[in-house]
C-alpha positions as CSV (number, residue, x, y, z in Angstrom):
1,X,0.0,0.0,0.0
2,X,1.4,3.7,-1.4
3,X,2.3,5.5,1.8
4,X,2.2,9.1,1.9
5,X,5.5,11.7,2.1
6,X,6.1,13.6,5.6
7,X,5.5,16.5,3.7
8,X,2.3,15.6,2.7
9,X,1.6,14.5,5.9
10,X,3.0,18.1,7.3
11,X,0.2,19.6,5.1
12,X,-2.2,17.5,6.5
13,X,-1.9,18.8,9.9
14,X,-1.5,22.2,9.2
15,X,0.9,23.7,11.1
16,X,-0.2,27.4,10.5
17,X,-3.5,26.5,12.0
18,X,-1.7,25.4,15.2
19,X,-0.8,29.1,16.6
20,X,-4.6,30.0,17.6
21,X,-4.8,27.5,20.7
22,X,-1.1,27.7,21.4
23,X,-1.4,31.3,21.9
24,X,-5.2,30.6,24.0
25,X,-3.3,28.1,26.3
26,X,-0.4,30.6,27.1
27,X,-2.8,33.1,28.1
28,X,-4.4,30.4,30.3
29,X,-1.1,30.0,31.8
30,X,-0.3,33.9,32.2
31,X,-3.7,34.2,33.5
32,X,-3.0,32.2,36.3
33,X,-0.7,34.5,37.9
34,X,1.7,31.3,38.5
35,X,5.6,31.3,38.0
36,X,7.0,30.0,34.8
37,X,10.0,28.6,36.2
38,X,8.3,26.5,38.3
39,X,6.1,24.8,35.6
40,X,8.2,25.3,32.3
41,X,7.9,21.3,31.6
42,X,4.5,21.2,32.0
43,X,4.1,24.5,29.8
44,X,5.8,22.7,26.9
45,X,3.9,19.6,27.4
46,X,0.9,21.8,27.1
47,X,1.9,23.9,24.1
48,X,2.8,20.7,22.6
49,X,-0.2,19.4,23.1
50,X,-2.5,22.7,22.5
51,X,-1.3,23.0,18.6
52,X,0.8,19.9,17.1
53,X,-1.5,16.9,18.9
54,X,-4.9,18.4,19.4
55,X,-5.3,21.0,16.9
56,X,-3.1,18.9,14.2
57,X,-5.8,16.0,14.6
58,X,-8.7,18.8,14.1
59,X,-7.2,19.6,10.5
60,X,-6.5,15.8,10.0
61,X,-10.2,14.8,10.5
62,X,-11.3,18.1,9.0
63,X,-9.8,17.2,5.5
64,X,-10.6,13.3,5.7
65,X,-14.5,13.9,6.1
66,X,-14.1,17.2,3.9
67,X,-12.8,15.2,0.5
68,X,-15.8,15.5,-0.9
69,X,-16.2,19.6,-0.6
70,X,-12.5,20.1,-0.7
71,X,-12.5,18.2,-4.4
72,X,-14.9,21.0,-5.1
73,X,-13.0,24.2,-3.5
74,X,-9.2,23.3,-3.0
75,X,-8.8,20.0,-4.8
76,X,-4.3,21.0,-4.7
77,X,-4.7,19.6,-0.8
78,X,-3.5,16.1,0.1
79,X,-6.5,14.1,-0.2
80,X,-8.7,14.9,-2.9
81,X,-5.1,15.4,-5.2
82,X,-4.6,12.0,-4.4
83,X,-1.3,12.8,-2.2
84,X,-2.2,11.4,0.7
85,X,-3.3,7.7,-0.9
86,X,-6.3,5.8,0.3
87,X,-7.2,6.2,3.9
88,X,-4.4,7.8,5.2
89,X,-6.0,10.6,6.0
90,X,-8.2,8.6,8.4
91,X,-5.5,6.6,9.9
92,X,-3.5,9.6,10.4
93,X,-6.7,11.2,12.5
94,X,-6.8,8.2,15.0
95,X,-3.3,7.8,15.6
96,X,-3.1,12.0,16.2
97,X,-6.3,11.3,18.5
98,X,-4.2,8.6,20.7
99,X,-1.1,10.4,20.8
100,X,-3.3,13.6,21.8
101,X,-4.6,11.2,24.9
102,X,-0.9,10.0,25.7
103,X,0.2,13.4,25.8
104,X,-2.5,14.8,28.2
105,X,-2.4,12.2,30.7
106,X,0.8,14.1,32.1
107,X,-1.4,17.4,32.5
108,X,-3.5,16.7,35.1
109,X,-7.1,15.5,35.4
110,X,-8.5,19.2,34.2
111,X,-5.4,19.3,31.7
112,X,-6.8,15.8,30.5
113,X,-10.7,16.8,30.6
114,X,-10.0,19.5,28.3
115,X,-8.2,17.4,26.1
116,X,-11.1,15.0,25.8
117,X,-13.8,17.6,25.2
118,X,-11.3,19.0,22.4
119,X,-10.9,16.3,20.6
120,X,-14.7,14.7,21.3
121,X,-15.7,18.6,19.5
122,X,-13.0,18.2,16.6
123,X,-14.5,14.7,15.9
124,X,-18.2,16.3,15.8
125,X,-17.0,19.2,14.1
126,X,-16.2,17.1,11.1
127,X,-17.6,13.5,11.5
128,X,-20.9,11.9,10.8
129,X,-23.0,11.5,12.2
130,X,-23.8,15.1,14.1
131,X,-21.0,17.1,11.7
132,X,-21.5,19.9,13.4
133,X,-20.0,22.1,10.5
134,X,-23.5,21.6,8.1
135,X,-24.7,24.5,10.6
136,X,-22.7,26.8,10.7
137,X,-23.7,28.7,14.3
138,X,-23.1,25.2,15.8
139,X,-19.8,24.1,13.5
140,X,-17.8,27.0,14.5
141,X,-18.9,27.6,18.5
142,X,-17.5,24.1,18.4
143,X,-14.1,25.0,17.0
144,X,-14.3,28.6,19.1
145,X,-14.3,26.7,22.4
146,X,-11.9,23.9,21.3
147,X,-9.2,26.4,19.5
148,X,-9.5,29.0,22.4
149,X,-11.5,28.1,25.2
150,X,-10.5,25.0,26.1
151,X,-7.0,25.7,25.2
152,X,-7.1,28.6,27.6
153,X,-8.5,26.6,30.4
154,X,-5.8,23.7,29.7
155,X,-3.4,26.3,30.5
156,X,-4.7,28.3,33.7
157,X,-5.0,24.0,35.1
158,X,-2.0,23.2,34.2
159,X,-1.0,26.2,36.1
160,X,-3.0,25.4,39.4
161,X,-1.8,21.9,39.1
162,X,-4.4,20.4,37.4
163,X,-7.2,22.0,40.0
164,X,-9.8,24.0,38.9
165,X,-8.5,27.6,37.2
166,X,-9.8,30.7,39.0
167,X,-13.5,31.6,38.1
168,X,-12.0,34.9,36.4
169,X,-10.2,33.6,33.9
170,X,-12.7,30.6,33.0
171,X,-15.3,33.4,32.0
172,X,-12.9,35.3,30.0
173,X,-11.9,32.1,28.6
174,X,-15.5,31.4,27.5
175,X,-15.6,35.1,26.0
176,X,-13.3,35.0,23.6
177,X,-14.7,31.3,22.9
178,X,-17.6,33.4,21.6
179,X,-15.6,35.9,19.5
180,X,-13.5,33.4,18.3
181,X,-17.2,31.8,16.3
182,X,-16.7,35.5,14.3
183,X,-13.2,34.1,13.3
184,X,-14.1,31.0,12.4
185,X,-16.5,32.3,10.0
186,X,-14.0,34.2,8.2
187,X,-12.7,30.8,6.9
188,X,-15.7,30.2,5.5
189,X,-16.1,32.9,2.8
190,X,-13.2,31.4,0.6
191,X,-15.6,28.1,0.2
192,X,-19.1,29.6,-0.1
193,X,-19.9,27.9,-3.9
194,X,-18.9,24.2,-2.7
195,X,-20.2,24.5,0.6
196,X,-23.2,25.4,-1.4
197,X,-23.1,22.5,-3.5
198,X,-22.6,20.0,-0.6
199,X,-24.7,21.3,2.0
200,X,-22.9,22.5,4.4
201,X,-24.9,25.5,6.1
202,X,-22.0,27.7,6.8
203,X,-23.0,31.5,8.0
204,X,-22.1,32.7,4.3
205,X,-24.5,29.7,2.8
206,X,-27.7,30.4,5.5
207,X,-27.5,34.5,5.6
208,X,-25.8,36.1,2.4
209,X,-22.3,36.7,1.9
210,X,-23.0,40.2,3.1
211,X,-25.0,39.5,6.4
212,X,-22.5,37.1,7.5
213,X,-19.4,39.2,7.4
214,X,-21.5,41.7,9.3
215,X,-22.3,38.7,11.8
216,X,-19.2,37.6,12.2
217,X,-17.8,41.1,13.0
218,X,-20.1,41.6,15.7
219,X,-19.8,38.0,17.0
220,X,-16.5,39.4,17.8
221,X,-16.5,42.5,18.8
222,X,-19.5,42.2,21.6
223,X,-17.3,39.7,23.3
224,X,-15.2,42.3,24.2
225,X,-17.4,44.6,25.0
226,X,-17.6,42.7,27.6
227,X,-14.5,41.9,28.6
228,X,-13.2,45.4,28.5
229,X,-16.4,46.3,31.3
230,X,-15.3,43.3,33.4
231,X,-11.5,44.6,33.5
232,X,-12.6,47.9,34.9
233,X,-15.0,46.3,37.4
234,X,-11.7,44.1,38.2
235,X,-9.7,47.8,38.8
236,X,-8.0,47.0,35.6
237,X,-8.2,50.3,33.7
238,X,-5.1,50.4,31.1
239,X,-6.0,47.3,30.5
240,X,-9.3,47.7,28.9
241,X,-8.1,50.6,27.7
242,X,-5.2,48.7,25.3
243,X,-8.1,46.5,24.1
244,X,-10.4,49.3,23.3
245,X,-7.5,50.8,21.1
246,X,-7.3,47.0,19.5
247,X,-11.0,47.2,19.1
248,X,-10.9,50.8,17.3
249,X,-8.1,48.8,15.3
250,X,-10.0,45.7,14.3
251,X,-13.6,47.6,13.8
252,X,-11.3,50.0,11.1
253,X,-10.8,46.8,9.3
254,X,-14.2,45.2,9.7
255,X,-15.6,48.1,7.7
256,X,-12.9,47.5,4.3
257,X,-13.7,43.6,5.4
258,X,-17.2,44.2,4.8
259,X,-17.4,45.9,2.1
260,X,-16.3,42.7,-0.1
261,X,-16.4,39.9,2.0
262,X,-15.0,37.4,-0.1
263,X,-12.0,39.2,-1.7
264,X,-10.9,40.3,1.4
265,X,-11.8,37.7,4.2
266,X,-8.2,36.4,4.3
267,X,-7.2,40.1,4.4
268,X,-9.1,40.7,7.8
269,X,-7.5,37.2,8.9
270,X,-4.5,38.3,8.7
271,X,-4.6,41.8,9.8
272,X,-7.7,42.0,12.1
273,X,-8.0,38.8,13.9
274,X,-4.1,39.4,15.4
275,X,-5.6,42.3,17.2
276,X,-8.3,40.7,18.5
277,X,-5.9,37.9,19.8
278,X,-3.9,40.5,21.1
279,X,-6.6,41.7,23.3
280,X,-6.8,38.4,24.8
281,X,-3.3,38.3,26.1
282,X,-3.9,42.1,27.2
283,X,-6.7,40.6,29.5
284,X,-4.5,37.6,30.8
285,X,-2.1,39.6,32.3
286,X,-4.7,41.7,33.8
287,X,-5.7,38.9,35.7
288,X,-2.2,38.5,36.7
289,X,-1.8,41.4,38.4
290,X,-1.0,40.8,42.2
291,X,-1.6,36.8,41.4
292,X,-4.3,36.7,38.9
């Protein structure tokens, strides 16, 4: 049986995509107002674990029970080119998903649980039966609370060896869960004709091209909203004021963003959603202040 090239499988797994909970679970760890030099192995371990186990499984199952759309869209990627030869693609997705187990079991039994529940939503996201991405609301709060979220909360338990994080920085973990459903949806735009054609009710697909980039931008900005009013009930005022500035930043390019959603979706990916990210390690080390 043809095997496939490590570059190929590289591709597979997506590398670029991993920086998005990597980046969650190291505000999860700043968050927790715990030394680094006291945990630095379990950081790794969980960085690790955040981006090239967990996150590289997402993209693996992602693209195996996407074929059939990607053919349509991007047929250049692994499977549908024929790259990555017969099930592969499928193979490669469990083995990711038990390495992803092996690797958690060293972070604790929150560490762990968030593991689980990443991996449980990255199988749903993609797999029949519930293929969570055919609605698009439900599809991407999935990959919001796996790719931040949970990352996030991996970190902060991690930090407060494996306990329970502080109740502060699980709700502005959940927050930028929320906004990160805006960001999800900007992937969507670039596949709007063959998610069309396959049935897959992205935001794009059920509201207009139009109406969903206006969505999406609001799905992240009233997030936070929210989170710059809890840092100044928290006495964190320079705080909320750095993310208001990123706000001002991001809303600046929501508008160009908008005004051709399609063309310039990747644009406001690049440009927009770093600010937004930003913003969430601004609010991490607010919490970090005098111990979290």
């Amino acid at each position: 049986m043809a095997r496939p090239k490590l570059s190929t499988v590289a591709e597979l797994l997506k590398p670029i995509t991993w920086f998005p909970p990597m980046w969650a679970f190291a505000c999860g760890v700043v968050a927790s107002g715990q030394s680094f030099a006291d945990n630095w192995p379990l950081i790794i371990i969980g960085i690790l674990l955040a981006g090239p186990m967990v996150c590289a499984t997402s993209q693996a199952v992602n693209d195996w029970f996407d074929r059939e759309v990607d053919a349509i869209n991007e047929p250049h990627r692994p499977i549908p080119s024929g790259r990555m030869p017969g099930r592969w693609g499928l193979y490669i997705a469990v083995l990711w998903t038990g390495l992803s187990l092996i690797v958690a079991t060293a972070l604790g039994p929150w560490g762990f649980a968030a593991a689980i529940a990443g991996l449980l939503l990255a199988w749903a996201y993609s797999a029949p039966p519930l293929r969570l991405k055919r609605n698009g609301w439900w599809g991407n709060a999935a990959c919001g609370f796996s790719y931040e979220g949970l990352a996030w909360v991996t970190g902060a338990a991690v930090m407060a060896g494996g306990a329970m994080p502080d109740s502060r920085s699980l709700l502005l973990a959940l927050l930028y869960s929320l906004a990160a459903h805006g960001i999800m949806t900007l992937n969507d735009f670039k596949s709007v004709e063959g998610d069309r054609q396959m049935g897959i009710g992205s935001l794009p697909v059920r509201l207009g091209v139009r109406l969903a980039a206006i969505t999406s931008c609001w799905i992240m900005l009233l997030p936070q909203f929210v989170v710059v009013v809890l840092l100044m009930q928290w006495e964190r005022p320079w705080h909320a004021l750095a993310i208001v500035a990123l706000m001002f930043g991001q809303s600046r390019l929501m508008g160009f963003f908008i005004a051709s959603p399609i063309e310039r979706a990747l644009k406001m990916s690049a440009f927009g959603v770093p600010l937004l990210v930003a913003g969430m390690m601004v609010a991490a080390f607010g919490l970090r202040i005098n111990g979290g």
